[in-house]
N, C-alpha and C positions, 0 to 999 in steps of 0.2 A: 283892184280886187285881188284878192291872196285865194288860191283855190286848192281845194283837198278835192282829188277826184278820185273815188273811191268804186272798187266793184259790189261790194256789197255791206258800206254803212261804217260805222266805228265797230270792227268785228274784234280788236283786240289791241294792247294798254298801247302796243308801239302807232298805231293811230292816231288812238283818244293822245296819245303824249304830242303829236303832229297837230291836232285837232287843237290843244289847249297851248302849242307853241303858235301859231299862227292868229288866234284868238287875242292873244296877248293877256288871258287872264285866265280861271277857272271856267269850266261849263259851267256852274252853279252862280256865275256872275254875270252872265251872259244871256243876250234876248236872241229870239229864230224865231222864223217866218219857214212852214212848210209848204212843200208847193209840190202837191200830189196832182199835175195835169195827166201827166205820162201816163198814168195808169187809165185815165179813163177808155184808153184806145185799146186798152189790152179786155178778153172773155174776166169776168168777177172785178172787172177794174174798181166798182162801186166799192165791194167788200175789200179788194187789196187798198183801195186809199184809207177806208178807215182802220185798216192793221197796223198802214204806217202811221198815221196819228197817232193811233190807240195808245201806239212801242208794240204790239202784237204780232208787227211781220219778222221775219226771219234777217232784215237790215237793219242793224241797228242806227236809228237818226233822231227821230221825238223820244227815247227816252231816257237818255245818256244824263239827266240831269240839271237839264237848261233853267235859269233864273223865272223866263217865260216864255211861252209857247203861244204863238196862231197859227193863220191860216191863211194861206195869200192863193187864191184859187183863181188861175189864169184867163179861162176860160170867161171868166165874170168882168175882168177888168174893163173891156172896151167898152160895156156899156154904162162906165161910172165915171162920175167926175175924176179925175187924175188927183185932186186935191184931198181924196176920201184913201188912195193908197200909198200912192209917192211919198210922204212924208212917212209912213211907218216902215216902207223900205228900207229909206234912211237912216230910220233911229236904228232897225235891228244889226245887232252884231254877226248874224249868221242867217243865211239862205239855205234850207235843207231841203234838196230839191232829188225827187224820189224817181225811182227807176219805173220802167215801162215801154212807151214806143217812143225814141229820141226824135222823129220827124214830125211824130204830134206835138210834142213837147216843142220841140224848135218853133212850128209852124206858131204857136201861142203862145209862145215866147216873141213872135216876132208881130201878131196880132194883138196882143196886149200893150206891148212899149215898154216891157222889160228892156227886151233886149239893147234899147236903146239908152236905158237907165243903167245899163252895165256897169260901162268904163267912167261915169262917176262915182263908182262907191267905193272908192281905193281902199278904204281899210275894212271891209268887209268882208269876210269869211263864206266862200260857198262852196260849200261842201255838199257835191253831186254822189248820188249811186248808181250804179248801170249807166242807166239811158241818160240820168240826169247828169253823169258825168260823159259819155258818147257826144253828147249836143254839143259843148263845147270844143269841137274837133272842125275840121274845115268839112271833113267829110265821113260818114258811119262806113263804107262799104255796102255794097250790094247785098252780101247776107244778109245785113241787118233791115234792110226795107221790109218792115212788114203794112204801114198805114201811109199812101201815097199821097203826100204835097199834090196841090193843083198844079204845082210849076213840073211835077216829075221829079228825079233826082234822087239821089243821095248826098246831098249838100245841108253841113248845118253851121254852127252860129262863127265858126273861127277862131273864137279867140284863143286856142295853142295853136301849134303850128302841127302837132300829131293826132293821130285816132288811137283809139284803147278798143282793145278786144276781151271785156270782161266777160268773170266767171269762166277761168281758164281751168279746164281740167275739173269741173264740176261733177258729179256721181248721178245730177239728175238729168243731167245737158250732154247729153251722148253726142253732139253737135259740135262740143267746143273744148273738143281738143286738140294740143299744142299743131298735130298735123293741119287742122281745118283751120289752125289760126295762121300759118303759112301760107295756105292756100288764100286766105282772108288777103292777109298782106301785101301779097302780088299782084292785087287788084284794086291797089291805092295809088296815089298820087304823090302821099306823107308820109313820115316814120309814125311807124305804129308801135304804141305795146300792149300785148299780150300778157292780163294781170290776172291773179285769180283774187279767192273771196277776203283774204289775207293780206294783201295790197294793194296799197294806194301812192296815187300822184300828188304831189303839193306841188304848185307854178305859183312862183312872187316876184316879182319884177322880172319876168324872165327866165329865173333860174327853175329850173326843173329835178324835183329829185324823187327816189322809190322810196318810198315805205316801206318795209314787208316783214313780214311773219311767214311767208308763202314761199312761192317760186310768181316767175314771172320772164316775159323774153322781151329783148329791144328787138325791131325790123326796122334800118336805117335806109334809109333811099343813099 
C-alpha cells in the first residue's frame, strides 16, 4: 500500500502532483472508495460526512476529479457478507479516508477487517486526512483521545513507525501550535511530525518523504 498522509486533503498542486505520482496515472483515471467513519464520533459528524462526500468540506478528497466515486462505510461491514465489499476494495485505486476521531476510526477499522485487508493491497493509494491519516501511526498521543476504545489507550493501526500532529499552527485550533506540539511529542514513544494544512506524508516501501507548501517539524526519538 503507497500512502499520502495528508492534514488536511489535496489542499494544493504540490499534493495533487504527490497524489497523481503515487496513483501512477491521472485522478480522472482513477476509481475511490470514501470512508467517512471518523466523523461519525465527532458533534454534526452526520452533516461533516456528507460535506466530505458532497467535495463541500474544507478537505479536499471526493472532488479532485476521481473517474469514480463510493462509499465504503465501516460501520456496516461486519454485518455483510465479506464477498459484497472485499472485491470492490480491490478493484479501487484509492482509499479516501476522512478525518474525525482516529480511535473510532481504528476501533472499525479493526471491527470491520479492513484493517486486516491492508497489507494486501500493495498498489493501492490511501490517502488519509487528520484522523484518517493519525490511525495509521502506532500511537495518536494522549491529546488526541477524545472517543475511548473498550481496551483504553491511545494505540492505533501501526503501520508507520511515526505519529503526525496535524493542523499545525491552525487560526481556528488555538490548541495546536508548534509549542503544544512539543509538548505532544514528549509524550510518545515514536518520531512524530508536526504538519500543517499544507503538507503531507507519502510512505512507499518504507521510504518516507514531506510534501509541503507549509512549514512543518520532525521530533526524532
Amino acid at each position: 500500500m503507497k500512502l499520502l498522509l495528508t492534514s488536511a486533503g489535496i489542499k494544493n498542486p504540490s499534493i495533487e502532483n504527490a497524489l497523481v505520482g503515487l496513483l501512477g496515472k491521472p485522478v480522472s483515471e482513477a476509481s475511490a472508495l470514501c470512508i467517512p467513519t471518523a466523523l461519525h464520533a465527532l458533534p454534526g459528524g452526520t452533516a461533516g460526512a456528507w460535506r466530505v462526500i458532497s467535495g463541500n468540506a474544507s478537505t479536499p478528497l471526493c472532488e479532485v476529479g476521481w473517474k469514480s466515486l463510493g462509499v465504503l462505510e465501516l460501520t456496516a461491514l461486519p454485518s455483510l457478507d465479506r464477498d459484497l465489499w472485499v472485491p470492490q476494495v480491490r478493484e479501487a485505486d484509492a482509499l479516501l479516508v476522512a478525518g474525525g476521531d482516529p480511535l473510532y476510526l481504528h476501533h472499525w477499522m479493526r471491527e470491520s477487517g479492513l484493517a486486516d485487508l491492508l497489507p494486501s493491497l500493495e498498489e493501492t493509494v490511501y490517502v488519509g486526512v487528520s484522523a484518517g491519516s493519525m490511525v495509521m501511526a502506532p500511537q495518536i498521543g494522549e491529546d488526541f483521545v477524545g472517543w475511548k476504545p473498550p481496551a483504553g489507550g491511545d494505540r492505533t493501526l501501526g503501520v508507520v513507525d511515526f505519529a503526525m500532529f496535524p493542523h499545525l499552527d491552525h487560526p481556528a485550533l488555538p490548541e495546536n501550535t508548534l509549542a503544544d506540539a512539543v509538548t505532544w511529542a514528549e509524550g510518545l514513544s515514536v518520531p512524530a511530525y508536526a504538519v500543517d494544512d499544507d503538507t503531507a506524508i507519502t510512505v512507499v516501501d518504507g521510504t518516507v518523504d514531506v510534501v509541503s507548501e507549509g512549514h512543518w517539524k520532525l521530533f526524532p526519538r
